[in-house]
LORO-265027 format. One line per field, with one value per residue (C-alpha): residue number from 0; residue in three letters; x, y, z. Coordinates in pm, 1 decimal. Example, Ala and Ser with C-alpha at 12.3 -4.5 7.8 and 13.67 -1.06 7.14 Angstrom:
% residues 2
seq	0, 1
type	Ala, Ser
X	1230.0, 1367.0
Y	-450.0, -106.0
Z	780.0, 714.0
% end
This chain:
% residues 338
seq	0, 1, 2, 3, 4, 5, 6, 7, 8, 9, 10, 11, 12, 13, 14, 15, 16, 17, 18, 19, 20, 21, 22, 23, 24, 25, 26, 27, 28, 29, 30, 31, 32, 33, 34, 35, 36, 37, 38, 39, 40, 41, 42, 43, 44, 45, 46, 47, 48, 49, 50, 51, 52, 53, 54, 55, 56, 57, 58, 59, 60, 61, 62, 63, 64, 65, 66, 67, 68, 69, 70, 71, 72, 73, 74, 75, 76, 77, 78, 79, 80, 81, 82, 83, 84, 85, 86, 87, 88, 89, 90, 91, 92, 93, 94, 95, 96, 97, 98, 99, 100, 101, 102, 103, 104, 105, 106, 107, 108, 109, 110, 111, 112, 113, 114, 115, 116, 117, 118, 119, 120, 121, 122, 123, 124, 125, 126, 127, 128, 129, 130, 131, 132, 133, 134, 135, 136, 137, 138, 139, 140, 141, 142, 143, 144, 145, 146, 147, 148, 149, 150, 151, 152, 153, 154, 155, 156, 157, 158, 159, 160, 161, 162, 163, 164, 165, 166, 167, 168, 169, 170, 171, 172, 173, 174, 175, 176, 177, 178, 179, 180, 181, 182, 183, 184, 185, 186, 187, 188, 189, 190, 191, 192, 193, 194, 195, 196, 197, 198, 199, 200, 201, 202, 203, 204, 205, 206, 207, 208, 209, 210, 211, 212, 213, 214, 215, 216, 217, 218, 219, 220, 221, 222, 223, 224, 225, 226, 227, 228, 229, 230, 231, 232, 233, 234, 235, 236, 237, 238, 239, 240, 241, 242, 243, 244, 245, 246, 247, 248, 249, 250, 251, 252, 253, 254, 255, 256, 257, 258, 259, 260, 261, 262, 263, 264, 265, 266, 267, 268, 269, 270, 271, 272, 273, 274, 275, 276, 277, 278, 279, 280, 281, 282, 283, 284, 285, 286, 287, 288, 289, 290, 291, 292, 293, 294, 295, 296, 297, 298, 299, 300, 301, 302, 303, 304, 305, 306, 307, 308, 309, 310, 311, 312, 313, 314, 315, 316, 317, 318, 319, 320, 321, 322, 323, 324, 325, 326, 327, 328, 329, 330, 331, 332, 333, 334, 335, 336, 337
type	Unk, Unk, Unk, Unk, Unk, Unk, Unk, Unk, Unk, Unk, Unk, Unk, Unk, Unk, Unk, Unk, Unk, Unk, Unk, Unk, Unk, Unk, Unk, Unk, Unk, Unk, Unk, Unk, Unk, Unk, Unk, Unk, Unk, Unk, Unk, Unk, Unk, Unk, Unk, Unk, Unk, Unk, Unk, Unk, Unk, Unk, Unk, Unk, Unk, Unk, Unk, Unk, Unk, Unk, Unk, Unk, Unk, Unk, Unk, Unk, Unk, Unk, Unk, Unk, Unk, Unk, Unk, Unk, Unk, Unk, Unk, Unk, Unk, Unk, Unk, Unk, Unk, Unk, Unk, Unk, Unk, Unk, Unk, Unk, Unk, Unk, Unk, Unk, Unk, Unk, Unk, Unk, Unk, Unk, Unk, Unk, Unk, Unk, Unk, Unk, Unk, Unk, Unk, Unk, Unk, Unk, Unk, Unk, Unk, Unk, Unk, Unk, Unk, Unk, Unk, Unk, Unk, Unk, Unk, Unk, Unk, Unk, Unk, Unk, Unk, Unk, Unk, Unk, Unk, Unk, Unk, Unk, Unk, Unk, Unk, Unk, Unk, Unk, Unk, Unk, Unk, Unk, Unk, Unk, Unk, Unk, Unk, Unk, Unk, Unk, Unk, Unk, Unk, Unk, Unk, Unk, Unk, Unk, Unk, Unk, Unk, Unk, Unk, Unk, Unk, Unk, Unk, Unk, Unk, Unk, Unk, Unk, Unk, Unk, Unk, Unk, Unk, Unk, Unk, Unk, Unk, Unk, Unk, Unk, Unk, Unk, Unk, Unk, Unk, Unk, Unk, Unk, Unk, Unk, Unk, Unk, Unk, Unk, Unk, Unk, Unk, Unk, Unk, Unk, Unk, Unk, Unk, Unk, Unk, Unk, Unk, Unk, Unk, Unk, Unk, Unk, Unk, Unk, Unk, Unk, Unk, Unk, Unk, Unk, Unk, Unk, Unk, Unk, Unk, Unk, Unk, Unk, Unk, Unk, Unk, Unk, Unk, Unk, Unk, Unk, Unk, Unk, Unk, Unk, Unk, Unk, Unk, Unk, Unk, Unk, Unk, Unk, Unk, Unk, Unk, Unk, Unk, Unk, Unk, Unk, Unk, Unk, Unk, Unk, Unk, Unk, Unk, Unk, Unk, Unk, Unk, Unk, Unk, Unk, Unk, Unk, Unk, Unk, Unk, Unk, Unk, Unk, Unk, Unk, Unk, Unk, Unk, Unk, Unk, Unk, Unk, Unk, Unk, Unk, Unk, Unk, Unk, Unk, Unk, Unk, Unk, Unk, Unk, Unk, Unk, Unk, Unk, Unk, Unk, Unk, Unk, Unk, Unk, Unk, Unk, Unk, Unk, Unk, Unk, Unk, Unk, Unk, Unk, Unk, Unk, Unk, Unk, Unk, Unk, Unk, Unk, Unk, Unk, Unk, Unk, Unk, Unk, Unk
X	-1705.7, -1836.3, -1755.9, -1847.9, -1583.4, -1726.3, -1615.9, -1559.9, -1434.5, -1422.6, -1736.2, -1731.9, -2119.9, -2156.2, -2028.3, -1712.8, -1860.4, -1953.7, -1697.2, -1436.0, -1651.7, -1660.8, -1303.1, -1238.1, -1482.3, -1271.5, -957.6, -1115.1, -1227.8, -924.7, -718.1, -942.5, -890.2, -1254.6, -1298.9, -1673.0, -1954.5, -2040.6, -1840.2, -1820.5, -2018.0, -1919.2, -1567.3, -1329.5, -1047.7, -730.5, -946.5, -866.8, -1143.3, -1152.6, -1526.6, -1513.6, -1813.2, -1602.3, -1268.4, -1150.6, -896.9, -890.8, -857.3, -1053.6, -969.8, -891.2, -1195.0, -1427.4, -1623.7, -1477.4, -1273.1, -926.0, -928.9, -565.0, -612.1, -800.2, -812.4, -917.9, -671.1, -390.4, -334.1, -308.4, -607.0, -576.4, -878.6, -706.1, -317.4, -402.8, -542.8, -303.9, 26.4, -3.5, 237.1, 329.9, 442.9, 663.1, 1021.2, 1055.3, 1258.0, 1010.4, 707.2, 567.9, 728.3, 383.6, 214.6, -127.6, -51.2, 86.7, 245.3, 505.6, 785.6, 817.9, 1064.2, 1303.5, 1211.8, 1221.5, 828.3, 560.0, 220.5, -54.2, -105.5, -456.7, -554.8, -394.4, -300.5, 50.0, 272.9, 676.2, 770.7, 1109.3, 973.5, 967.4, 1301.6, 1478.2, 1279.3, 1499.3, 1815.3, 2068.4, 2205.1, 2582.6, 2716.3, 2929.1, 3143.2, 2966.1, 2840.6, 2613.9, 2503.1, 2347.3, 1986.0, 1841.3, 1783.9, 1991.8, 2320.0, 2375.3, 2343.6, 2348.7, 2638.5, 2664.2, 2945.1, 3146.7, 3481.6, 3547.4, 3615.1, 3940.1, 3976.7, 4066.4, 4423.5, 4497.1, 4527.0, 4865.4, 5023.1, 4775.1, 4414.2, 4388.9, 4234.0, 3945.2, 3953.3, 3849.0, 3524.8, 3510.2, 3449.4, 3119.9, 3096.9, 2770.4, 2839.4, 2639.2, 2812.1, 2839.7, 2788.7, 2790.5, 3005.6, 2957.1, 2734.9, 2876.8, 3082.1, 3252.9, 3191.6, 3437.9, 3360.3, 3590.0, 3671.3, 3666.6, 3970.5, 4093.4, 4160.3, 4350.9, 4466.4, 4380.5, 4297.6, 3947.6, 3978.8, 3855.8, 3527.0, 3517.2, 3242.3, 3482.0, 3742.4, 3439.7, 3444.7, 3687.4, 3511.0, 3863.8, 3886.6, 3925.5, 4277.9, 4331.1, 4340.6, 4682.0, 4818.3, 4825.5, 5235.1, 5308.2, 5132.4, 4833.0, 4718.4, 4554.5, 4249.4, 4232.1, 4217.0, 3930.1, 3863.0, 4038.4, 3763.3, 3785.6, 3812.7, 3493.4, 3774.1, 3915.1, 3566.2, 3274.2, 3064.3, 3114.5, 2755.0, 2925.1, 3230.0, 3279.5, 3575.4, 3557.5, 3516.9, 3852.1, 3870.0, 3864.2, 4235.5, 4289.5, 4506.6, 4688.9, 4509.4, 4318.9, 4342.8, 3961.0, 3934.5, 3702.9, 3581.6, 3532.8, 3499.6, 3608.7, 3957.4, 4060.3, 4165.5, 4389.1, 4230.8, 4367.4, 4138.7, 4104.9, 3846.1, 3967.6, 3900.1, 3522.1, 3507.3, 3497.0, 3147.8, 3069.3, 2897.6, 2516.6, 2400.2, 2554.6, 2527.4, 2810.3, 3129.2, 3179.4, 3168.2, 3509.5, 3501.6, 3733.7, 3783.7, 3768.7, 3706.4, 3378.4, 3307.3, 3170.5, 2784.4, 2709.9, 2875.2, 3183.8, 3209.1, 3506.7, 3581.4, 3668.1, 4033.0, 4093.0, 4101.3, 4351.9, 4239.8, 4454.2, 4718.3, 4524.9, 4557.6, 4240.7, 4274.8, 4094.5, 3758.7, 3767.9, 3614.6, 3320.2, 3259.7, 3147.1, 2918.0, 2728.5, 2376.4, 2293.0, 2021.6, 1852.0
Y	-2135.1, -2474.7, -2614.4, -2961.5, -3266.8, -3558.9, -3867.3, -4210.8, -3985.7, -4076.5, -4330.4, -4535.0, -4557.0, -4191.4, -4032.3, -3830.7, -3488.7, -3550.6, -3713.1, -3453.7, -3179.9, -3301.5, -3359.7, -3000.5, -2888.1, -3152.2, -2991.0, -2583.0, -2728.3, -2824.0, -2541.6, -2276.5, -2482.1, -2535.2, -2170.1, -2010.9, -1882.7, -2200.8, -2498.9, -2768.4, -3101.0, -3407.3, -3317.4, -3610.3, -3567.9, -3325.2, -3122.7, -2754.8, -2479.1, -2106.6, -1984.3, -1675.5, -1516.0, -1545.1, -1500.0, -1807.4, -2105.9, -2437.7, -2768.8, -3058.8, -3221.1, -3620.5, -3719.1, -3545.8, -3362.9, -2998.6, -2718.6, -2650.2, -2250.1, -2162.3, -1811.3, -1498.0, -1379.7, -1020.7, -913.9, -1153.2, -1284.9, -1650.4, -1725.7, -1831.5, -1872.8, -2021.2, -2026.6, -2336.3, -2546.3, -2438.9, -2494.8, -2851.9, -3090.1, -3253.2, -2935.1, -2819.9, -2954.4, -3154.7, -2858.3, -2653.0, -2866.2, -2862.2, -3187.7, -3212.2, -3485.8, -3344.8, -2943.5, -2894.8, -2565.9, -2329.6, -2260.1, -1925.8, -1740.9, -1659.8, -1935.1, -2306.6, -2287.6, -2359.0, -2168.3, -2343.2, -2207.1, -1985.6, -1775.8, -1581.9, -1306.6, -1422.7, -1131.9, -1099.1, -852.8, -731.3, -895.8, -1221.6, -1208.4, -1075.0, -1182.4, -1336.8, -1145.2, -1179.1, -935.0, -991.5, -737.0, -975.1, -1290.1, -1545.3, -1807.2, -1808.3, -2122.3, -2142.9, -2163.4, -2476.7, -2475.7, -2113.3, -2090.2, -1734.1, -1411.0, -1078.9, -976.3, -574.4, -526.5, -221.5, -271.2, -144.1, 254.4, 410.7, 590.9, 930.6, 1034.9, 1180.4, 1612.7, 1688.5, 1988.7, 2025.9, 1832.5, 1484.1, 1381.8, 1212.4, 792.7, 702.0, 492.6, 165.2, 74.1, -27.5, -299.8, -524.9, -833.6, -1137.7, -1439.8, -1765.6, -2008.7, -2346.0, -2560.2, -2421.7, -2494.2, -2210.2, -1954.8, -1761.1, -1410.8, -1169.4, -839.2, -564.4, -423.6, -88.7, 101.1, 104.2, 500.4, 616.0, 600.4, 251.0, 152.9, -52.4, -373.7, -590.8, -725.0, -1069.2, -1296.3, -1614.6, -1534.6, -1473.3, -1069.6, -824.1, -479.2, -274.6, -93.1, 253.9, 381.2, 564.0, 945.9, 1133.6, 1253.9, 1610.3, 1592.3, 1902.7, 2084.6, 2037.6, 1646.9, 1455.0, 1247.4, 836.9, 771.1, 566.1, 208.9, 161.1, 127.2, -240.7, -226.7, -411.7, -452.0, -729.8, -893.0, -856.0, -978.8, -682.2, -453.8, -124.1, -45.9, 282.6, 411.4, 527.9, 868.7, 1013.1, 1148.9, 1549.4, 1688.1, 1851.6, 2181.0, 2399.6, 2637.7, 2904.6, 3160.4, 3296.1, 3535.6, 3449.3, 3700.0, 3500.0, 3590.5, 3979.9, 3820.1, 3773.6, 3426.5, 3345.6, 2993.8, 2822.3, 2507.3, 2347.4, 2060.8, 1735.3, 1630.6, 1508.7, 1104.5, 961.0, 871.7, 548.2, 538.9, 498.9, 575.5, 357.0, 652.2, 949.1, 1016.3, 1115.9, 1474.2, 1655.4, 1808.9, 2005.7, 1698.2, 1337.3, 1220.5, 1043.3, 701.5, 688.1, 665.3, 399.1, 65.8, 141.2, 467.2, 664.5, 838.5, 1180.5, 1289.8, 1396.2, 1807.0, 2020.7, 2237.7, 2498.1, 2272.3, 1968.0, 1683.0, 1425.9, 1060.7, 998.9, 853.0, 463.3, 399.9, 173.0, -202.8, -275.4, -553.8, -794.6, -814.5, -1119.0, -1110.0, -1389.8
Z	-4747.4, -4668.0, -4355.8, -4416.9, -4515.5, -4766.5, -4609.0, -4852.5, -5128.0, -5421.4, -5392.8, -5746.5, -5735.4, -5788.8, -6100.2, -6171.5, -6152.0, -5807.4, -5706.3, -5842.5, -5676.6, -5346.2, -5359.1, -5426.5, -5117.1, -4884.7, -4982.1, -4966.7, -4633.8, -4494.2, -4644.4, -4434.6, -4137.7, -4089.4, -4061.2, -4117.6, -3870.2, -3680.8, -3593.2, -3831.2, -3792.7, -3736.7, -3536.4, -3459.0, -3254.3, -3353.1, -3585.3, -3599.4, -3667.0, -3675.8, -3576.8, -3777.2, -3535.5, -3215.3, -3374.4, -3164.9, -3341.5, -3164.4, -3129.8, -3100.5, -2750.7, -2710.7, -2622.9, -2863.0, -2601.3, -2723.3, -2804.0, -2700.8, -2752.4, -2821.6, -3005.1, -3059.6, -3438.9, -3378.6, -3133.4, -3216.9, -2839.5, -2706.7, -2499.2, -2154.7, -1943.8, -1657.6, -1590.5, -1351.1, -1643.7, -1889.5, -1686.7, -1569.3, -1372.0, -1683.4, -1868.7, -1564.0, -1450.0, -1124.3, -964.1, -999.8, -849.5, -527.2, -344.1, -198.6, -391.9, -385.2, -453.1, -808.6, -868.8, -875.6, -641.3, -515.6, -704.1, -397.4, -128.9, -119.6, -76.3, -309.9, -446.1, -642.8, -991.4, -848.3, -1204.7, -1432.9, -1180.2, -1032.0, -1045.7, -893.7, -715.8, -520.8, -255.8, -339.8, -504.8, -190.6, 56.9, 296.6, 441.0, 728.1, 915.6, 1072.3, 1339.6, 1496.4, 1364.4, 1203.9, 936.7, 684.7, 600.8, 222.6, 170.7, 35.5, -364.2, -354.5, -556.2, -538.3, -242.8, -243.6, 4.8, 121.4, 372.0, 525.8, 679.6, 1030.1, 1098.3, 1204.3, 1535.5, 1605.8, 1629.1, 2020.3, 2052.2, 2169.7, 2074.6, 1824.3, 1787.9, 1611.8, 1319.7, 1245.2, 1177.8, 802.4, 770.8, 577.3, 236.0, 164.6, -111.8, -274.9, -455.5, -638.1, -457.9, -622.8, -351.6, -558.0, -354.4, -53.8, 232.9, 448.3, 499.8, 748.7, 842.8, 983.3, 1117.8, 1111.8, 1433.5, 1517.2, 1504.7, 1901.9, 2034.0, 1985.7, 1594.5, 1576.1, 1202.2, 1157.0, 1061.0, 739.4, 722.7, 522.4, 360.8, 361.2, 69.8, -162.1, -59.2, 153.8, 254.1, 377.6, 714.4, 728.3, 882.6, 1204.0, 1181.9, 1269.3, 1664.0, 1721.1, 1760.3, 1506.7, 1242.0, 1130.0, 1122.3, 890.2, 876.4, 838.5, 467.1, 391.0, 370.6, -6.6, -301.2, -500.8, -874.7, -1016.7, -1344.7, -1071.3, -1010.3, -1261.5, -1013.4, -815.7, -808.9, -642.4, -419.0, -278.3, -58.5, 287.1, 401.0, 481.3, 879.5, 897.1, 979.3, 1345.1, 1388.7, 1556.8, 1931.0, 1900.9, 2136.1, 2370.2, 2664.1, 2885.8, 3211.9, 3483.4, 3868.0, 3818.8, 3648.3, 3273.3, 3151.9, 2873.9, 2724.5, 2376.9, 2258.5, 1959.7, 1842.2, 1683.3, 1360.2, 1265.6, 1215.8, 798.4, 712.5, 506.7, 154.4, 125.3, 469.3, 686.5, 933.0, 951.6, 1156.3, 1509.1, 1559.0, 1660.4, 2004.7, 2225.1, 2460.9, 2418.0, 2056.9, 2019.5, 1894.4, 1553.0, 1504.8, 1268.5, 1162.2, 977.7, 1094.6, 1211.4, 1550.8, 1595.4, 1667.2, 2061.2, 2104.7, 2288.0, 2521.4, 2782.3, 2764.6, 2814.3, 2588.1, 2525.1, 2323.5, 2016.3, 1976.3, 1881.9, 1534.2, 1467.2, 1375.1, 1056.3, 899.6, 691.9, 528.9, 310.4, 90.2, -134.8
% end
């Protein structure tokens, strides 16, 4: 198909036939978009073409100089030589420029910072979505990143202590409920953060950890004395229902403190004599959800401290009529991520 347009159609000093041809080869050229082997001749400015040898449609640029390639024929892709070119300052919103007037580009998705457009080989990762984070083991405040509206928040409430061995051995504290939640911090430019303290020995319950009023992770509760019986463990912290807040990720109770119980009897030779001892070890410490660490170990003695934030103590054994306190429970705390 012909490639070239007749201009000054229909000239009156040639006759009809020719006219009336050429007319027809103006309109067969147009309605193929200029398409054949070579490019056309004579381009002006705004003219589309499709060079059926490279497979390439474009258009002609404003100044008449060349082609604007904008798509490949043959494997039905846009064409984009350079992401740089193609994304400009004009096409992009002001948020998203650099606010340095000579680098045009695109923010970093995740940061305040900016990256010029280098190729077509930008690619997101994790990392530059949640690349920043903030880690509260102590009371606090977070104050909101520039140009962020939303945080991740992940927080376990304090652990319960160990009940104290008395007649029998205590139980174990409960740990804290560990929660995640998308936080919507539009209108805020901080907010307070609570830790929940560790459950004092012995049977103290661990306290609430808070992200403002935006998110409660609950303590875990203090584990049982030895008085009578056998004893039970801390519950722990309670679970929230994410059918109360959609924006809720995951919540996940507490592990509940192991229960003490009742002497058991072992002879022991010692120094030519036989001795009569009864002993018993208190109950093992609640361990939080997703490996914030595990419980304190129950022992014949004094009930151990719990290992990892949110954890909770051990209860206090009994031991040949001696009685031992319960192991204090844990803190718990914060991470922020954005």
């Amino acid at each position: 198909m012909t490639q070239a347009f007749t201009d000054g159609i229909p000239d009156w000093t040639h006759v009809t036939e020719l006219n009336v041809q050429q007319m027809r080869n103006n309109f067969a050229t147009l309605k193929s978009s200029f398409s054949g082997n070579n490019d056309p001749p004579d381009p002006v400015a705004g003219m589309t073409r499709l060079n059926t040898s490279s497979h390439r449609y474009g258009i002609r640029n404003e100044t008449n100089t060349a082609y604007q390639e904008m798509w490949n024929t043959a494997n039905n892709k846009p064409i984009i030589t350079n992401l740089s070119n193609e994304i400009t300052a004009v096409m992009l919103h002001s948020s998203l420029k650099s606010p340095a007037a000579s680098v045009e580009g695109l923010r970093k998705l995740g940061t305040g910072a900016t990256d010029a457009c280098a190729g077509n080989d930008v690619r997101l990762t994790l990392s530059h979505i949640f690349k920043n984070k903030q880690i509260f083991t102590s009371n606090g405040t977070f104050y909101r990143p520039a140009n962020y509206t939303h945080v991740i928040v992940i927080a376990v409430g304090g652990g319960g202590a160990g009940g104290a061995g008395q007649a029998y051995s205590g139980g174990g504290g409960g740990a804290g409920e560990v929660i995640c939640k998308v936080v919507n911090l539009s209108g805020y430019s901080s907010v307070a953060v609570t830790i929940g303290a560790a459950g004092a020995a012995s049977g103290g319950n661990g306290g609430n950890t808070t992200f403002g009023s935006l998110l409660t992770a609950h303590g875990g509760s203090g584990g049982d004395s030895g008085l009578s019986g056998v004893t039970r463990g801390g519950a722990g912290g309670a679970r929230t229902l994410i059918s109360s807040d959609t924006d809720i990720l995951f919540s996940m109770e507490g592990g509940r403190g192991g229960g003490g119980g009742k002497y058991s009897e072992e002879w022991i030779w010692s120094g030519g004599s036989l001795y009569n001892y009864d002993h018993v070890r208190g109950g093992h410490g609640g361990s939080p959800a997703m490996g914030f660490d595990i419980g304190a170990t129950g022992i014949q003695g004094t009930g151990s401290s719990g290992s990892g934030y949110g954890s909770g103590g051990s209860g206090g054994g009994y031991s040949a009529g001696s009685q031992y306190s319960g192991g204090a429970g844990r803190p718990g705390m914060v991470i922020v991520r954005w």
